[in-house]
NUROKE-385390 format. One line per field, with one value per residue (C-alpha): residue in one letter; chain; x, y, z. Coordinates in nm, 2 decimals, m for minus. Layout:
% residues N
guba	a ...;
donu	A ...;
X	X ...;
Y	Y ...;
Z	Z ...;
This chain:
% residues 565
guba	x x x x x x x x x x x x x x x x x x x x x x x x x x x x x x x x x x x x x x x x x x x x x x x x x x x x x x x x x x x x x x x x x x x x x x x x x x x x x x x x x x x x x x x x x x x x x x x x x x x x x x x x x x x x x x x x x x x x x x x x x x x x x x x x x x x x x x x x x x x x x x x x x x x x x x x x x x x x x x x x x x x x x x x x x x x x x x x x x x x x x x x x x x x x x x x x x x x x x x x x x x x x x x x x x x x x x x x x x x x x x x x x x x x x x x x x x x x x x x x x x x x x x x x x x x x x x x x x x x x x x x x x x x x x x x x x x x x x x x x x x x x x x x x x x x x x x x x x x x x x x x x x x x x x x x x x x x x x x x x x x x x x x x x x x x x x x x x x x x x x x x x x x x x x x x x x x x x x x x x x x x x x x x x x x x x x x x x x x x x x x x x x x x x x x x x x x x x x x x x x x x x x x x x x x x x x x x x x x x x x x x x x x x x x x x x x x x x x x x x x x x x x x x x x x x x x x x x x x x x x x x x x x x x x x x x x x x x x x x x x x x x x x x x x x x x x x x x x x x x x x x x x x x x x x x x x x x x x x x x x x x x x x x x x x x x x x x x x x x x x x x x x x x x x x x x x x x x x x x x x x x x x x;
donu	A A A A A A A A A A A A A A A A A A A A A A A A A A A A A A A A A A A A A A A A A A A A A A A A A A A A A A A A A A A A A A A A A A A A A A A A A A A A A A A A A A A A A A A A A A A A A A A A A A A A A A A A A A A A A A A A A A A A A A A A A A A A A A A A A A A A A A A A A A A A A A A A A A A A A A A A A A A A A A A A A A A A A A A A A A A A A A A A A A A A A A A A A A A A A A A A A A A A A A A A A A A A A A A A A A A A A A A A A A A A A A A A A A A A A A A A A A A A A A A A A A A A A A A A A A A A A A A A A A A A A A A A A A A A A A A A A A A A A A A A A A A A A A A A A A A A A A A A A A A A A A A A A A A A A A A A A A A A A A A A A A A A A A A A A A A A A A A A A A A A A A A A A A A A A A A A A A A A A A A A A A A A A A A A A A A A A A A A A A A A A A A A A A A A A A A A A A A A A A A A A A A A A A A A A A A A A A A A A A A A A A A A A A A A A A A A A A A A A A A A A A A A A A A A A A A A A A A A A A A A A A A A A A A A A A A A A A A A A A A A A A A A A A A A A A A A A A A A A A A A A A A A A A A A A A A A A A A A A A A A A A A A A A A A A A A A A A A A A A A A A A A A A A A A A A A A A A A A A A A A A A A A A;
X	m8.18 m7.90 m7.65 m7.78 m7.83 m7.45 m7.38 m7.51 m7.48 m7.11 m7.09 m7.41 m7.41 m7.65 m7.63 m7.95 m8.02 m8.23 m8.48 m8.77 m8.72 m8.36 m8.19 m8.06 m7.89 m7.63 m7.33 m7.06 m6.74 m6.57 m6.47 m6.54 m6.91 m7.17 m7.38 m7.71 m7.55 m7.36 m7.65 m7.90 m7.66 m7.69 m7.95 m7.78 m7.77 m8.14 m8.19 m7.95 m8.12 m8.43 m8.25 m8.14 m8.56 m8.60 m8.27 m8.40 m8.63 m8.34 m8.01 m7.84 m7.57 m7.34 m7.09 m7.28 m7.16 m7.23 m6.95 m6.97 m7.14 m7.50 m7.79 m7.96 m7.72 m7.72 m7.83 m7.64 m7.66 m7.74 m7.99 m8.15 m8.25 m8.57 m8.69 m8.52 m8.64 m8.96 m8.96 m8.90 m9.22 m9.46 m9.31 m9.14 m9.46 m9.67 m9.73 m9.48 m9.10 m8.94 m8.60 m8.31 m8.11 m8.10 m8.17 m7.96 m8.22 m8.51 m8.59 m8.71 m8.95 m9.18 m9.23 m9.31 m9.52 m9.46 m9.23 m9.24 m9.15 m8.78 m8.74 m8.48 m8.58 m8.97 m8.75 m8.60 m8.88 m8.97 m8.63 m8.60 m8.87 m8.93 m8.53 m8.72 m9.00 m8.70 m8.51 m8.86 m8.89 m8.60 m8.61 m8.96 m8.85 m8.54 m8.78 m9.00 m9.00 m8.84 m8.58 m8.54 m8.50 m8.26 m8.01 m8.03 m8.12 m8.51 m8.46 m8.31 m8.58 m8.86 m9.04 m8.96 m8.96 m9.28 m9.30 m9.00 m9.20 m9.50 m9.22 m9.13 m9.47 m9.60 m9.28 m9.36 m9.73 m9.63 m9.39 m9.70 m9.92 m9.69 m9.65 m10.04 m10.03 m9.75 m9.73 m10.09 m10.09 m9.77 m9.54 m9.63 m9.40 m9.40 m9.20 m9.38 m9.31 m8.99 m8.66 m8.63 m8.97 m9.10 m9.38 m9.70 m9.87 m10.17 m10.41 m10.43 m10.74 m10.58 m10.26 m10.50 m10.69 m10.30 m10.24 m10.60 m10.54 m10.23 m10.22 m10.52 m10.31 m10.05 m10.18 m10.21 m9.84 m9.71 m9.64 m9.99 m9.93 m9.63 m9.51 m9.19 m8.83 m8.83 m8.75 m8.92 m9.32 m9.62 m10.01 m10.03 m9.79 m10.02 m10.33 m10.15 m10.09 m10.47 m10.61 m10.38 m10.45 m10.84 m10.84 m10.70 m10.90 m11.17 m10.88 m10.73 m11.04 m11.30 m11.46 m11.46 m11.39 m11.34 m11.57 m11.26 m11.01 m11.18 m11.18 m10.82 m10.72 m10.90 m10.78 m10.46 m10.56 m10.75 m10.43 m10.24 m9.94 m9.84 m9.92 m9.89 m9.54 m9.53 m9.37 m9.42 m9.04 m8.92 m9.02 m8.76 m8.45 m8.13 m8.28 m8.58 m8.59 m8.69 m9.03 m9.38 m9.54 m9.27 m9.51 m9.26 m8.96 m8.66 m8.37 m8.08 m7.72 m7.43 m7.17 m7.36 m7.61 m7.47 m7.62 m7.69 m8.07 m8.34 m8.30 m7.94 m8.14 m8.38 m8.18 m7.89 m8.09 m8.31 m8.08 m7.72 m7.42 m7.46 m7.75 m7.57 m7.42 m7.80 m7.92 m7.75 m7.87 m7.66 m7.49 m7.28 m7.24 m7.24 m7.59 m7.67 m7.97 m8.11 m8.47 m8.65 m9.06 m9.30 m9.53 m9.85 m9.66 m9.55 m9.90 m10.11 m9.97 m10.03 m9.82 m9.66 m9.55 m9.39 m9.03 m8.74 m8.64 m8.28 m8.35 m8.57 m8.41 m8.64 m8.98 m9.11 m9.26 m9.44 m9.85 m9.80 m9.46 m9.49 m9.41 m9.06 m8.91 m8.55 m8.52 m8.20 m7.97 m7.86 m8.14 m8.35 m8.73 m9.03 m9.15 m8.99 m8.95 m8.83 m9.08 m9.02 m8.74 m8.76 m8.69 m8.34 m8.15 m8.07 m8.14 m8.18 m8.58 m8.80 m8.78 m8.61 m8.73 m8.57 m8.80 m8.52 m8.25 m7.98 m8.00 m8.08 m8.41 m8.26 m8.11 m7.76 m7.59 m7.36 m7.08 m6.97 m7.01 m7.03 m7.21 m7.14 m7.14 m7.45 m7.81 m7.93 m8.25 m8.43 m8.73 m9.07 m9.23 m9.57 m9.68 m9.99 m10.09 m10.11 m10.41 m10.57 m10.63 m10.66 m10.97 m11.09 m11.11 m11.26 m11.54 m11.59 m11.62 m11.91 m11.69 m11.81 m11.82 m11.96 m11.84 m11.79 m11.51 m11.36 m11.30 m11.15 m10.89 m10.79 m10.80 m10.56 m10.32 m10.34 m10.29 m10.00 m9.88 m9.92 m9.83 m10.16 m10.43 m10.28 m9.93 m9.83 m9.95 m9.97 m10.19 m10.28 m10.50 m10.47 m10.84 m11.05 m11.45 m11.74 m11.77 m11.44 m11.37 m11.42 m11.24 m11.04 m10.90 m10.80 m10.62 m10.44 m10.38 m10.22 m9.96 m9.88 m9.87 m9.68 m9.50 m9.18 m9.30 m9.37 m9.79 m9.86 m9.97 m10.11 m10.33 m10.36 m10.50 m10.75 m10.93 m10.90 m10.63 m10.35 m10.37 m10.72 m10.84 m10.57 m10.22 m9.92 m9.62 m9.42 m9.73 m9.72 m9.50 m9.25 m8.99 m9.01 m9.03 m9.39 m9.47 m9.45 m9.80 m9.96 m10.19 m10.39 m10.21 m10.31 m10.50 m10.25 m10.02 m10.22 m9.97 m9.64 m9.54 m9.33 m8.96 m8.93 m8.64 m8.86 m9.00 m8.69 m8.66 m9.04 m9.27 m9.59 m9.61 m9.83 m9.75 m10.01 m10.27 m10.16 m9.76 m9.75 m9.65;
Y	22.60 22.82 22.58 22.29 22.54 22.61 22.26 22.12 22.39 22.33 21.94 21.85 21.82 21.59 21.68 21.81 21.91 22.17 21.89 21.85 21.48 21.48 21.16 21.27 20.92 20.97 20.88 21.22 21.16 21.40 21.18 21.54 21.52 21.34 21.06 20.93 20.68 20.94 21.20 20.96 20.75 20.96 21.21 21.51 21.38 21.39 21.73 21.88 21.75 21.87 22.18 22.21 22.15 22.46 22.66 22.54 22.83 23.12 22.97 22.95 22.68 22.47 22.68 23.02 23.41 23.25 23.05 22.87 22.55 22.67 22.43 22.50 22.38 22.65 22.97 23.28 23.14 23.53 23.52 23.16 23.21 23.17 23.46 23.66 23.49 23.51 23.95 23.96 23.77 23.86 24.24 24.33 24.26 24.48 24.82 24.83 24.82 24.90 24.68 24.93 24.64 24.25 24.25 23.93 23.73 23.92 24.10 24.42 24.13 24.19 24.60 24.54 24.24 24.05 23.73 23.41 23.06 23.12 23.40 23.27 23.44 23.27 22.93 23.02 23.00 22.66 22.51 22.62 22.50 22.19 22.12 22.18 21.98 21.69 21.78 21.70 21.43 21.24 21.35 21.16 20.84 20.80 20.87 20.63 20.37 20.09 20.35 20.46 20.09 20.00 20.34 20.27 20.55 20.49 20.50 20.83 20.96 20.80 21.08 21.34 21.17 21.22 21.61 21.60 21.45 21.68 22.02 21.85 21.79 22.15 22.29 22.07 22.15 22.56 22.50 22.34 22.60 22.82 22.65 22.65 22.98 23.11 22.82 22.67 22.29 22.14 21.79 21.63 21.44 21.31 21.03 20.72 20.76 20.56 20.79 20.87 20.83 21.06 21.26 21.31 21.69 21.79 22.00 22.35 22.22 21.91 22.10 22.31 22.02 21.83 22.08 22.12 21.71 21.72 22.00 21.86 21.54 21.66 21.90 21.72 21.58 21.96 22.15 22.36 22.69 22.88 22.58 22.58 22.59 22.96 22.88 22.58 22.58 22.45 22.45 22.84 22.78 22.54 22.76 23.01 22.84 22.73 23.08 23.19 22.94 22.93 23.28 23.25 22.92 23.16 23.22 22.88 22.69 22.85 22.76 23.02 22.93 23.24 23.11 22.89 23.17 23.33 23.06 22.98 23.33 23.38 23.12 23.27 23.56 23.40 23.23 23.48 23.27 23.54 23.86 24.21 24.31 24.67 24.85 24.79 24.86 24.60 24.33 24.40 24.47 24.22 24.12 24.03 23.66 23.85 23.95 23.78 23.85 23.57 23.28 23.14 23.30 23.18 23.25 23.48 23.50 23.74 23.48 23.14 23.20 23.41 23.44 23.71 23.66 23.65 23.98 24.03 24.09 24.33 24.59 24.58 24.62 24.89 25.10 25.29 25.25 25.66 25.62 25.49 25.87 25.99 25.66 25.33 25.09 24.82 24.73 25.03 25.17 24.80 24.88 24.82 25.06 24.90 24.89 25.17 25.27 25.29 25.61 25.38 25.27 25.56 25.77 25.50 25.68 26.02 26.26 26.40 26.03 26.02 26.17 26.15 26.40 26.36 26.48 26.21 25.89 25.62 25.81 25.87 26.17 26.04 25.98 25.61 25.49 25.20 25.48 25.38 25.59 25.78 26.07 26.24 26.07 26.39 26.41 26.18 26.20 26.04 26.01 25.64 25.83 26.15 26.37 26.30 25.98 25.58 25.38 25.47 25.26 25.51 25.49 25.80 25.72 25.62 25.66 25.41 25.16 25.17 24.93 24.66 24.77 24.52 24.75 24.66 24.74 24.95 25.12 24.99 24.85 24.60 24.38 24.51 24.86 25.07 24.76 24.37 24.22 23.99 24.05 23.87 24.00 23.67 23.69 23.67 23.44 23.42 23.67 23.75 24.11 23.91 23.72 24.02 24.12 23.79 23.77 24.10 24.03 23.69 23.87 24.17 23.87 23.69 23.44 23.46 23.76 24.09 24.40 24.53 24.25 24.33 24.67 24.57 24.36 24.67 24.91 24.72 24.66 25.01 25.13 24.97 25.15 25.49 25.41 25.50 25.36 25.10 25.12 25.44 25.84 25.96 26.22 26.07 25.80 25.53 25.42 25.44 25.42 25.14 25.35 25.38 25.00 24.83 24.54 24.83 24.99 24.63 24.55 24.93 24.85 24.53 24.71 24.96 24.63 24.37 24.57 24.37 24.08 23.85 23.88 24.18 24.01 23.74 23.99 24.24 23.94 23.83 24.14 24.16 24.44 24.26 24.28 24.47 24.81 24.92 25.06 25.20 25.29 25.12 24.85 24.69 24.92 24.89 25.11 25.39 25.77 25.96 25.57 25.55 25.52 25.21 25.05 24.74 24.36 24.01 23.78 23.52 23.73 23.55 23.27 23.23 22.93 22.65 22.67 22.61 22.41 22.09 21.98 21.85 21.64 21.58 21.46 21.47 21.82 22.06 22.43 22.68 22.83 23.10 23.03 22.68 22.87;
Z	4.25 4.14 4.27 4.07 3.75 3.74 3.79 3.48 3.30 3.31 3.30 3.13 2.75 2.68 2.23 2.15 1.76 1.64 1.53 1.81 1.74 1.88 2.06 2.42 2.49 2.19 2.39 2.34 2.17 2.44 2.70 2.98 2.82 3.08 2.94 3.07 3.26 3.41 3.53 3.67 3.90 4.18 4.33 4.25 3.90 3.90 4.10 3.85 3.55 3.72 3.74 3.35 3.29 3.46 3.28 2.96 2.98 3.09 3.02 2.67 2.66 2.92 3.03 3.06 2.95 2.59 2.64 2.28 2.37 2.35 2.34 2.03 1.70 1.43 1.61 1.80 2.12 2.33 2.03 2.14 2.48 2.52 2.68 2.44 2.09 2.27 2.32 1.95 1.84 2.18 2.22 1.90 1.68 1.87 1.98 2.30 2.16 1.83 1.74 1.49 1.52 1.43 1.09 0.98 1.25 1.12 1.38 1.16 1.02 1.36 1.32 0.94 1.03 0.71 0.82 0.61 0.74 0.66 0.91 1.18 1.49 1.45 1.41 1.80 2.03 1.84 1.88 2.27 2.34 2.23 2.34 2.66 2.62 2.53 2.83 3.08 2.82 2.90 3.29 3.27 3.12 3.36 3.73 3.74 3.96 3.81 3.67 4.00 4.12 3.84 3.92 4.25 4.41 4.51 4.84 4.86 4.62 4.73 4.87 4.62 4.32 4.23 4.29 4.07 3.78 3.82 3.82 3.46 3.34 3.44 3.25 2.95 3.01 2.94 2.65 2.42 2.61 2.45 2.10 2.11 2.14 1.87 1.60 1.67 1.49 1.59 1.62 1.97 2.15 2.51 2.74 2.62 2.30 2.15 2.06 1.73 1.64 1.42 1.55 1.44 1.43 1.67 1.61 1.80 1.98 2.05 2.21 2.42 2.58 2.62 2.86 3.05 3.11 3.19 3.41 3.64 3.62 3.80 4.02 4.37 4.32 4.33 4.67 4.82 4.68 4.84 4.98 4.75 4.71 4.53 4.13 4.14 4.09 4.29 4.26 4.21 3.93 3.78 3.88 3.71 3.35 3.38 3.41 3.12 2.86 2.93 2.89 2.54 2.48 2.23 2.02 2.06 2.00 1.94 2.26 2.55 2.87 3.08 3.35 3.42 3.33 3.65 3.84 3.88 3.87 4.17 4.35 4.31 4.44 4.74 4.82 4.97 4.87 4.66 4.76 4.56 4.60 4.78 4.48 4.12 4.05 4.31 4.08 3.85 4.02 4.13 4.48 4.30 4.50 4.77 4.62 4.69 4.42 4.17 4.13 3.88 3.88 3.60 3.79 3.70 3.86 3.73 3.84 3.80 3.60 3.28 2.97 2.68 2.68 3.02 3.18 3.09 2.70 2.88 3.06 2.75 2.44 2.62 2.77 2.61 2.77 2.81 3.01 3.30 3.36 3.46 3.71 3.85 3.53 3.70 3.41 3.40 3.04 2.91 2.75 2.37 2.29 2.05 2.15 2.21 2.35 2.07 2.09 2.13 2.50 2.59 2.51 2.81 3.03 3.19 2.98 3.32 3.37 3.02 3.04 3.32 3.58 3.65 4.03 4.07 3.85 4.01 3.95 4.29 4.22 3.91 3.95 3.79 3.87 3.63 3.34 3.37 3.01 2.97 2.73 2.78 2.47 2.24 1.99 2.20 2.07 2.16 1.79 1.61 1.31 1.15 0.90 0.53 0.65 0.61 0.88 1.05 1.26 1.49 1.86 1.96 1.77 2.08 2.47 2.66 2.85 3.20 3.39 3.43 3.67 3.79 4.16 4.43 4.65 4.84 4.55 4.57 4.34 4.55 4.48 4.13 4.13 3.89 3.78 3.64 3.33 3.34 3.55 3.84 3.74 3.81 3.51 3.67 3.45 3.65 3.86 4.10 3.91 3.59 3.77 3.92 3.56 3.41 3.67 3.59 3.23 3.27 3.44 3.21 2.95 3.13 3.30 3.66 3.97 3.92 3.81 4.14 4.22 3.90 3.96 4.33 4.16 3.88 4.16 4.39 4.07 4.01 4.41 4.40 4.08 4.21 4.60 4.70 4.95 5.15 4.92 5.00 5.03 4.71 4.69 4.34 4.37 4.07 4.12 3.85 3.83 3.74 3.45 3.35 3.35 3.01 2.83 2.65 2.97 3.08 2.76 2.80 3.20 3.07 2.86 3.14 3.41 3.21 2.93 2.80 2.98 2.63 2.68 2.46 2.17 2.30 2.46 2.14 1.93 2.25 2.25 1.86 1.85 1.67 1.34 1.26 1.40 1.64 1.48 1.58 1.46 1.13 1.16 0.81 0.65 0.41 0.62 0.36 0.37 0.52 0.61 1.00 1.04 1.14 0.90 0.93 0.82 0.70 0.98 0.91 1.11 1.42 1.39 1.32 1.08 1.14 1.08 0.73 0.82 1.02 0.68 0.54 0.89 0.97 0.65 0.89 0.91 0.77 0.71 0.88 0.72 0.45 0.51 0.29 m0.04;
């Protein structure tokens, strides 16, 4: 995978706009430039396009290390990636990370809450991924048969062709999972539609049931769960995608569905495809290929796979190039530091968890290892704010967040020491503690199981967290009681399980959190002196509107709800 990834993201440049309606057979005028012709006249032209599907969500342009030819026209291309644009709406806009920095993008917009439809960085998840959803597009139109046939290569592909096609609908199937989830109503487009048509808009309930359909559709052409090259997905992938979006499908539609939300959760978990990996920490470190518990994993590379966003974003922007003086970051003191813990993370866990011991850099001695916070900076303070003080861009306001490490497993930091320029951090998209508490919810909501199962699954994800029972011998056990476990505990577990991995507010508006009732700090202020406390925002902030920009290029839109003025 990481071999075909570098491949094209050299010598494909298939010219792809920032309008979702974008041509990918425009012939290039650079003679170096590969055409269609070109990429699907062999079988490594159709693994490596394959391939680009799959960068589309980690990569930023061709030539990788933002070398200037990024995907997305128009936009910062360490800014575009998608994983990155994506922390700034899912994470930034909630109670887990506070941006000092970005302003020009808007990304002091999300701790405000109060964006408009002009706001760039809402534009760059839309742009990435329906460039995505046109990559898959145009990787669909060019495998069938007769395409096959006519490029002369069916013989060769014959057997794989159409596991390839079901990879590129599943990917396709999350991005408008996705879209669903942030923009709601949006353009649809798919293979059998003519280029250059002009697409027509969906309704969020019509976008949720795209993906149900399509998803089932595809299942039996994927690979049996953990029978997979690793990068690529299979069934448990798809199980996976299921789970989530049925678990938001009350939101989305109106409708629950958790009885299905449980259902395919727990077929991941009765798997064993994917078991828990041994320690929490492991599944965020270089040699993270290695771990079992990557259902989906969006691979990184420091020398092939470069890029400013993915988990290159994650360890930079939370971490200070000082940092690197009290534990291996892997980065070395190439760190930005310009996101920093809110209080509201930093207070779920145990307040002996909360700070770091320079003796002990990795946390072993901590009760919940998964409070993974840096406080040593000069003037370092937990607090995002300063008594009697606006807003200040300083970064010194807020722990760190040192839960992405570009070491080693073994602690090392390898080839590159005192550390290398990009991560290969591979970003764990999908992952098998996600499911334990997807299934734990979805049964605390009425969906299935008993309470008693429910409580198995949070205990083992919580074992795991503190090394205890069968994950270690701390003398601290991370179980918790019958009593204990309620829909709010899981949405707090969830925050200390899968913090700065692009859920939290999908999960903040499930359990009715977002924008009502629950605040932390700078929520819907204005920035200004004495007003660091949280206060409750508009519902509309549910959704984020369409780019402002797709109306001058798409007359069939319609503005979300509350955005169209």
């Amino acid at each position: 995978m990481k071999r075909y990834i570098k491949l094209f993201c050299v010598a494909v440049s298939l010219l792809v706009t920032t309008s979702c309606t974008s041509d990918l057979d425009t012939l290039p005028l650079d003679d170096n430039q590969l055409t269609s012709n070109d990429v699907y006249g062999t079988v490594n032209g159709y693994r490596g396009m394959l391939a680009k599907c799959y960068a589309s969500l980690i990569q930023t342009g061709q030539k990788g290390g933002d070398g200037g030819d990024g995907d997305v026209n128009g936009i910062d291309e360490g800014y575009s990636g998608y994983t990155r644009c994506l922390f700034y709406l899912q994470v930034a806009s909630t109670d887990e990370v506070l941006f000092h920095a970005g302003g020009g993008h808007g990304t002091l917009s999300m701790y405000q809450m109060n964006w408009n439809s002009s706001v760039k960085v809402i534009s760059y998840p839309y742009y990435r991924l329906y460039m995505a959803i046109n990559y898959c597009n145009e990787f669909l139109r060019n495998s069938t048969e007769a395409k096959l046939e006519e490029n002369g290569v069916y013989d060769q592909l014959k057997n794989d062709y159409l596991t390839y096609r079901a990879e590129a609908r599943l990917i396709r199937a999350y991005c408008y999972s996705m879209i669903c989830d942030l923009y709601g109503s949006a353009p649809f487009v798919d293979d059998s539609q003519d280029l250059g048509v002009i697409p027509e808009q969906k309704t969020r309930r019509e976008l949720f049931d795209y993906v149900v359909n399509e998803v089932n559709d595809l299942m039996g052409d994927l690979p049996a769960a953990g029978q997979k090259e690793y990068g690529r997905v299979d069934q448990a992938a798809a199980w996976f995608l299921l789970a989530r979006h049925y678990l938001n499908a009350e939101v989305w539609t109106g409708t629950a569905q958790y009885d299905k939300a449980y259902q395919y959760a727990k077929m991941i978990i009765d798997s064993g495809a994917y078991p828990l990996a041994s320690d929490w920490r492991h599944i965020f470190l270089a040699d993270n290929d290695t771990c079992s518990e990557i259902i989906w994993g969006l691979v990184q590379d420091a020398d092939n796979a470069q890029g400013s966003a993915g988990t290159n974003f994650l360890i930079k922007a939370l971490a200070n190039g000082a940092m690197n003086n009290w534990y291996a970051t892997g980065i070395g003191t190439r760190g930005w530091g310009n996101g920093r813990a809110k209080v509201s993370l930093v207070d779920k866990f145990d307040l002996h968890d909360q700070t770091f011991d320079p003796d002990d850099p990795w946390g072993d001695n901590k009760y919940d290892k998964r409070a993974q916070f840096f406080d040593k900076l000069d003037g370092q303070q937990k607090e995002t704010w300063t008594e009697g003080k606006g807003f200040e861009k300083t970064f010194t306001k807020g722990y760190s967040i040192i839960k992405w490490r570009s070491v080693k497993k073994d602690r090392s930091q390898g080839a590159g020491d005192p550390g290398t320029v990009y991560s290969s951090i591979d970003y764990p998209l999908f992952r098998t503690a996600d499911a334990y508490l997807m299934a734990a919810e979805a049964i605390l909501r009425n969906g299935g199981g008993s309470k008693d199962e429910a409580l198995r699954y949070v205990n083992e994800v919580r074992e795991r967290a503190y090394m205890s029972g069968k994950y270690g011998t701390s003398a601290v056990s991370g179980d918790i009681t019958s009593d204990q476990l309620t829909l709010d505990f899981i949405c707090d577990e969830r925050a200390r399980e899968l913090y700065t991995e692009n859920v939290r507010r999908t999960d903040l508006i499930r359990f009715g959190k977002y924008t009502k009732g629950y605040n932390w700090d700078w929520k819907g202020s204005d920035g200004q002196a004495g007003n660091y406390k949280g206060q409750d925002v508009d519902d509309k902030y549910k959704l984020f509107p369409i780019p402002q920009d797709e109306f001058t290029v798409n007359p069939n839109l319609t503005q979300n709800p509350d955005f169209a003025n």
